[in-house]
OpenMM code with the backbone's topology and positions (N, CA, C; nanometers):
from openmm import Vec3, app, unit

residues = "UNK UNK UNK UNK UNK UNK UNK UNK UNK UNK UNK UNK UNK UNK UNK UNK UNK UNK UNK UNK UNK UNK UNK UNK UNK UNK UNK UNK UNK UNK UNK UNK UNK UNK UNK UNK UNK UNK UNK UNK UNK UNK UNK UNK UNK UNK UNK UNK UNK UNK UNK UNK UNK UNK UNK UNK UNK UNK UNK UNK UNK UNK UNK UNK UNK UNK UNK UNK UNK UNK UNK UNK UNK UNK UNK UNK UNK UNK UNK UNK UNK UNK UNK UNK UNK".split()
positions = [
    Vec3(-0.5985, -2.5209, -1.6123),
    Vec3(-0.7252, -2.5502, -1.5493),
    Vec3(-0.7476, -2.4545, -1.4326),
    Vec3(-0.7587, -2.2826, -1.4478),
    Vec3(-0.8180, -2.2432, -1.3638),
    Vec3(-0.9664, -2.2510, -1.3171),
    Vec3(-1.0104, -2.3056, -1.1874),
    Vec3(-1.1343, -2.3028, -1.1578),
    Vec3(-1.2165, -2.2111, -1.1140),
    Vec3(-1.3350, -2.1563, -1.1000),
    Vec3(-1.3214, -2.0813, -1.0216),
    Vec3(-1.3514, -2.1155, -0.8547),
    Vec3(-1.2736, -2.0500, -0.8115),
    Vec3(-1.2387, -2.0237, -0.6669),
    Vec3(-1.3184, -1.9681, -0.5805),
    Vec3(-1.3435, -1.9368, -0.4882),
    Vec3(-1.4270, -1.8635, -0.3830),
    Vec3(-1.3391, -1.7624, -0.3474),
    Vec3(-1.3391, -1.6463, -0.3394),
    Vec3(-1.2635, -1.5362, -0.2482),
    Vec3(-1.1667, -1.5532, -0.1564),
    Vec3(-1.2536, -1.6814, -0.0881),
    Vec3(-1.1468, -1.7364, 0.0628),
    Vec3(-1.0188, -1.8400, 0.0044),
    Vec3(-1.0706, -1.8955, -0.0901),
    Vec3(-0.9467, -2.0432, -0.1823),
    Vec3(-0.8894, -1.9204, -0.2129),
    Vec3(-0.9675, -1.8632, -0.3289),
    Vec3(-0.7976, -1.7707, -0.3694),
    Vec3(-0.7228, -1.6895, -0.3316),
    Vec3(-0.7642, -1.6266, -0.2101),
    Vec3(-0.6594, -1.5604, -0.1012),
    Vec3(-0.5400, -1.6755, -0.0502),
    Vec3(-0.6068, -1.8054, -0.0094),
    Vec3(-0.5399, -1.8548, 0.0306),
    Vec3(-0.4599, -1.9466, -0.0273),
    Vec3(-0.4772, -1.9700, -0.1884),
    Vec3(-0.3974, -1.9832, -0.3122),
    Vec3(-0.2743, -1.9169, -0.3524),
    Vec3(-0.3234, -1.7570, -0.3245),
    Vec3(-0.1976, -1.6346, -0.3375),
    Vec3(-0.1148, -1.6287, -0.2331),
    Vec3(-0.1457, -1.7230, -0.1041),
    Vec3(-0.1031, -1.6621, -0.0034),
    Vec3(0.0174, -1.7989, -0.0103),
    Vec3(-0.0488, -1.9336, -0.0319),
    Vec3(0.0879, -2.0542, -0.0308),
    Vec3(0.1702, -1.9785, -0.1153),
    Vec3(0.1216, -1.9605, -0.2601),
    Vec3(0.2706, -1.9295, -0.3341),
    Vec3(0.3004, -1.8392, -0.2849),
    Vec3(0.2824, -1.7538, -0.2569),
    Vec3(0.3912, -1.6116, -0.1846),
    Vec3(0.4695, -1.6595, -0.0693),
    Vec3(0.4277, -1.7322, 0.0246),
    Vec3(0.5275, -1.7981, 0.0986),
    Vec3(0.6202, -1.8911, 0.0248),
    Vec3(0.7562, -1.8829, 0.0925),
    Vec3(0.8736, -1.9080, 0.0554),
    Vec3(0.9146, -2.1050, 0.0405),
    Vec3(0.8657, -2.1107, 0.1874),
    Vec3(0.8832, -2.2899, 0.2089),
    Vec3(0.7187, -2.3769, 0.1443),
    Vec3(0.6219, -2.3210, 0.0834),
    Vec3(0.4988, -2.3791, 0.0523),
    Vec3(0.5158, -2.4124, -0.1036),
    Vec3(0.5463, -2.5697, -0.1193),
    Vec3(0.5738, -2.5879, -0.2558),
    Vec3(0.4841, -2.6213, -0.3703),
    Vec3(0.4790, -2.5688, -0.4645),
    Vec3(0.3560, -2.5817, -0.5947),
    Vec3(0.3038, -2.7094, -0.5280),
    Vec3(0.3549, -2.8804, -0.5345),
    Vec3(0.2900, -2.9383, -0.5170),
    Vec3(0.1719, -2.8992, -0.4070),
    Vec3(0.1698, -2.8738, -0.2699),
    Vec3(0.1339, -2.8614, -0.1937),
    Vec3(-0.0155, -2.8154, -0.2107),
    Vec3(-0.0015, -2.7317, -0.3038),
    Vec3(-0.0658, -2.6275, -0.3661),
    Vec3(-0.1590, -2.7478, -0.5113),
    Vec3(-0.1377, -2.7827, -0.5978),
    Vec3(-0.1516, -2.8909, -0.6297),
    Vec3(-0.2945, -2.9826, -0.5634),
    Vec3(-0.2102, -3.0331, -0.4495),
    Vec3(-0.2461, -3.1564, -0.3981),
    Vec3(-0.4036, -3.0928, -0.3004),
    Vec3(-0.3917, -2.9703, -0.2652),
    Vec3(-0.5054, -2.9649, -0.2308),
    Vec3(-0.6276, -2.8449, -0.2982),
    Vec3(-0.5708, -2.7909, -0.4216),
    Vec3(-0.6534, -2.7262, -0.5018),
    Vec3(-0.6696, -2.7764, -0.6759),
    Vec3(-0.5796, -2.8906, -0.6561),
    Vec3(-0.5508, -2.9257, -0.7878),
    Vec3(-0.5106, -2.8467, -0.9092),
    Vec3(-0.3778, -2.7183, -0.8685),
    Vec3(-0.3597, -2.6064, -0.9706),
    Vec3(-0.2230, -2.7020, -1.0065),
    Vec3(-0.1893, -2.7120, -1.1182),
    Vec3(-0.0159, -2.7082, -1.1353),
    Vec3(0.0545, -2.5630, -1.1462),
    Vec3(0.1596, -2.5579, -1.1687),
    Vec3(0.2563, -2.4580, -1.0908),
    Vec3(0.1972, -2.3379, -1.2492),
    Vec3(0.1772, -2.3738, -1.3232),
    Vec3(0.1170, -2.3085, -1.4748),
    Vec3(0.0316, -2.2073, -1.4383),
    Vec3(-0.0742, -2.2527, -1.3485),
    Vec3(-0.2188, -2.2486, -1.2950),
    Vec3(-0.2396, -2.1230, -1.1816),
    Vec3(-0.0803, -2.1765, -1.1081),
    Vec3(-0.1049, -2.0850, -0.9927),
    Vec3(-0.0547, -1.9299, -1.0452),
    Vec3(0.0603, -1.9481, -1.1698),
    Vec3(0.1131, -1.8652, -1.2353),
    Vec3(0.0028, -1.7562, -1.3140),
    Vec3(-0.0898, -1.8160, -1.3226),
    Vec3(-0.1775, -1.7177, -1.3986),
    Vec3(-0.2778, -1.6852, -1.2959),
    Vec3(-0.3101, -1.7757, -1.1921),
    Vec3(-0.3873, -1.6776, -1.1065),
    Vec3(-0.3198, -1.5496, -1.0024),
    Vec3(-0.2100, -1.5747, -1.0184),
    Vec3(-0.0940, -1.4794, -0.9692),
    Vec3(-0.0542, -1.3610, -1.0830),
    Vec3(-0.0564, -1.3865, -1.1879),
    Vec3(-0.0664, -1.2362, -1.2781),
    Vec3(-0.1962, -1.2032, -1.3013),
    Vec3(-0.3049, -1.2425, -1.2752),
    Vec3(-0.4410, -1.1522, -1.2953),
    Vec3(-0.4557, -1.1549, -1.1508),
    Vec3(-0.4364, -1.1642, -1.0343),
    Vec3(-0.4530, -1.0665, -0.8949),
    Vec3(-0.3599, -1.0111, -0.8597),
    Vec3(-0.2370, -1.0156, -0.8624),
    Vec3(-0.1189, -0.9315, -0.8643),
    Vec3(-0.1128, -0.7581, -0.9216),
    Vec3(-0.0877, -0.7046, -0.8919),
    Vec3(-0.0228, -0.5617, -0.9604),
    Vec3(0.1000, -0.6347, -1.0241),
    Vec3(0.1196, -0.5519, -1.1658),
    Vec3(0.2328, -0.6182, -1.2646),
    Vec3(0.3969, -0.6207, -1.1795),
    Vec3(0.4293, -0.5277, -1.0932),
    Vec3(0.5035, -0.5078, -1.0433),
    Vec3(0.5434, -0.6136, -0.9140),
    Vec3(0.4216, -0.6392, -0.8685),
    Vec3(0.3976, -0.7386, -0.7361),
    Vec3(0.4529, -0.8924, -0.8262),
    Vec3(0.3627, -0.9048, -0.9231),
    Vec3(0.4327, -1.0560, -1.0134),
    Vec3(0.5543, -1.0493, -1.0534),
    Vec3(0.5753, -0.9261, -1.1183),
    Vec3(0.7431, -0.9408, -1.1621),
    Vec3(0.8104, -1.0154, -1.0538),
    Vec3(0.7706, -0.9471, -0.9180),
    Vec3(0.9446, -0.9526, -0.7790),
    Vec3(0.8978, -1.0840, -0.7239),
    Vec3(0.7240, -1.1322, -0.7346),
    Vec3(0.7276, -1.3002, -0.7383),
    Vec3(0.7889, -1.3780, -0.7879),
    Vec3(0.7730, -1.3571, -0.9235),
    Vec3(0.8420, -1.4616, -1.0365),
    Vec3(0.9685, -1.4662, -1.0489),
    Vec3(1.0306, -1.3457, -1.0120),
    Vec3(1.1489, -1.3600, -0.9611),
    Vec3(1.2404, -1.3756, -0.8134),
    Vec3(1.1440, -1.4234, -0.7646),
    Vec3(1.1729, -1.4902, -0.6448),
    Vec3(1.1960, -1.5958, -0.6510),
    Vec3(1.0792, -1.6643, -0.7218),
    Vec3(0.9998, -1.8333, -0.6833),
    Vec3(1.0709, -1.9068, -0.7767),
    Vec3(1.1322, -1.8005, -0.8882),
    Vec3(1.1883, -1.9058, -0.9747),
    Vec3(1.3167, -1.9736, -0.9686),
    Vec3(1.2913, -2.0907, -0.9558),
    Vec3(1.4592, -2.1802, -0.9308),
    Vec3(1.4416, -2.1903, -0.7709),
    Vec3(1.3844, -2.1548, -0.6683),
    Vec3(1.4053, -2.1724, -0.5594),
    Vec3(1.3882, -2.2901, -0.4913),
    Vec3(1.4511, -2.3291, -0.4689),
    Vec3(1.4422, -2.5046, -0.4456),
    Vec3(1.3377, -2.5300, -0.3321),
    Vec3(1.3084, -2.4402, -0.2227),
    Vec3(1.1727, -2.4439, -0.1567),
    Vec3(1.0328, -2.4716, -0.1827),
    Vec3(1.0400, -2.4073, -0.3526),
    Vec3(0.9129, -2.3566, -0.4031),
    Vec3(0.8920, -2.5249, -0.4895),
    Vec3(0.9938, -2.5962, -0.4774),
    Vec3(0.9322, -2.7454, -0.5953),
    Vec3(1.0458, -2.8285, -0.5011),
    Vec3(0.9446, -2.8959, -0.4696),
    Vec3(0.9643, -3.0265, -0.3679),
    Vec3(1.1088, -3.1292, -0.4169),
    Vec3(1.0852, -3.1691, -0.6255),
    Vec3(1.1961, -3.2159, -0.6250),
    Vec3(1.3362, -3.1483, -0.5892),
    Vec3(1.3434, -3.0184, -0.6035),
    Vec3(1.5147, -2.9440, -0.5747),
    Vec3(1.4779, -2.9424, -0.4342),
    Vec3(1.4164, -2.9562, -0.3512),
    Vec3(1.4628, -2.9850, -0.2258),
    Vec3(1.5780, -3.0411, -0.1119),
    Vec3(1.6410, -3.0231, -0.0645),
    Vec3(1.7429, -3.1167, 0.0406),
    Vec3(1.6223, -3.2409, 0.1069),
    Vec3(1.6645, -3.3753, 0.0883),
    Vec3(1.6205, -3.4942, 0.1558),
    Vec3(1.5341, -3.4432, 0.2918),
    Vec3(1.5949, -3.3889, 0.3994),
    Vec3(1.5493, -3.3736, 0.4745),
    Vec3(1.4811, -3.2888, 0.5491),
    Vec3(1.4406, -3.2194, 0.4408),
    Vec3(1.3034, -3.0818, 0.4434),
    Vec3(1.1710, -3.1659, 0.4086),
    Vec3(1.0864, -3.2043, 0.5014),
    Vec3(0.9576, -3.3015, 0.4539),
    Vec3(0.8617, -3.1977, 0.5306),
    Vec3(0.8317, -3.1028, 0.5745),
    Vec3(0.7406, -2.9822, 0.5282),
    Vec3(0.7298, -2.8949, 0.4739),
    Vec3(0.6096, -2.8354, 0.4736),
    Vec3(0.5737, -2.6619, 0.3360),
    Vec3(0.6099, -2.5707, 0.4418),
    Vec3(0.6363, -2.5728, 0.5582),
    Vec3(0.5973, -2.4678, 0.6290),
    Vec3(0.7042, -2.4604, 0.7609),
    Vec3(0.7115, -2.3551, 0.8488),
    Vec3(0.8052, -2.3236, 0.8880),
    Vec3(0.7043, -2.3531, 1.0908),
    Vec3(0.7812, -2.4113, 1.1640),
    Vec3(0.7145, -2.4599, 1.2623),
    Vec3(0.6172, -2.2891, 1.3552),
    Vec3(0.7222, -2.2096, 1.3450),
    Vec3(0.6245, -2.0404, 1.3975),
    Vec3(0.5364, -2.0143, 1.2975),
    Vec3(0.5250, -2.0423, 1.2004),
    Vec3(0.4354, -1.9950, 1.1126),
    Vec3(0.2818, -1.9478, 1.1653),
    Vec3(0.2437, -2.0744, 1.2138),
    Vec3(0.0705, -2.1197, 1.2376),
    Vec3(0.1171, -2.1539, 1.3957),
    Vec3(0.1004, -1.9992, 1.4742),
    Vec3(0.1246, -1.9830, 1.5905),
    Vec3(-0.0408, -2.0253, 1.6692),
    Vec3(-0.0283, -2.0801, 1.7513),
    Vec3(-0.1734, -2.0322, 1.8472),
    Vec3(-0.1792, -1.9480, 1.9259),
    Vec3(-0.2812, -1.9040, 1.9842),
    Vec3(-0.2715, -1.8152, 2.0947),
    Vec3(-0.3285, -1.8742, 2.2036),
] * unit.nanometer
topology = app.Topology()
chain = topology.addChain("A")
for resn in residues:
    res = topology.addResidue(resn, chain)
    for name in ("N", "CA", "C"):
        topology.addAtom(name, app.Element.getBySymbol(name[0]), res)
């Protein structure tokens, strides 16, 4: 179920999964993609080369899917992340 997106969602679609601690659900829960979803909007904006070293990042990484998680990781995100000024 890709939808289409606005410019600004799907930057910021490409941008959860490319981060490390932002897990499919997350992603999910507020664009309604499953991890399938985000996978294909990530090989048609990607360069083939850019998806390869994704997909082989994200895959198996227990960050990237909430169930392989450790118990006591209950955010997507890393506290410096979303600095203010």
């Amino acid at each position: 179920m890709v939808v289409n997106f606005t410019e600004s969602e799907r930057s910021r679609i490409i941008e959860m999964a490319w981060e490390d601690r932002t897990p499919f659900e997350a992603i999910e829960s507020l664009y309604g993609l499953q991890e399938k979803d985000v996978i294909k909007i990530m090989r048609r904006e990607l360069k083939r080369g850019s998806f390869r070293l994704w997909r082989k990042r994200v895959s198996g990484r227990k960050t990237k899917h909430r169930a392989l998680r450790p118990a006591g990781v209950t955010r997507g995100y890393c506290p410096t992340q979303y600095k203010r000024q």
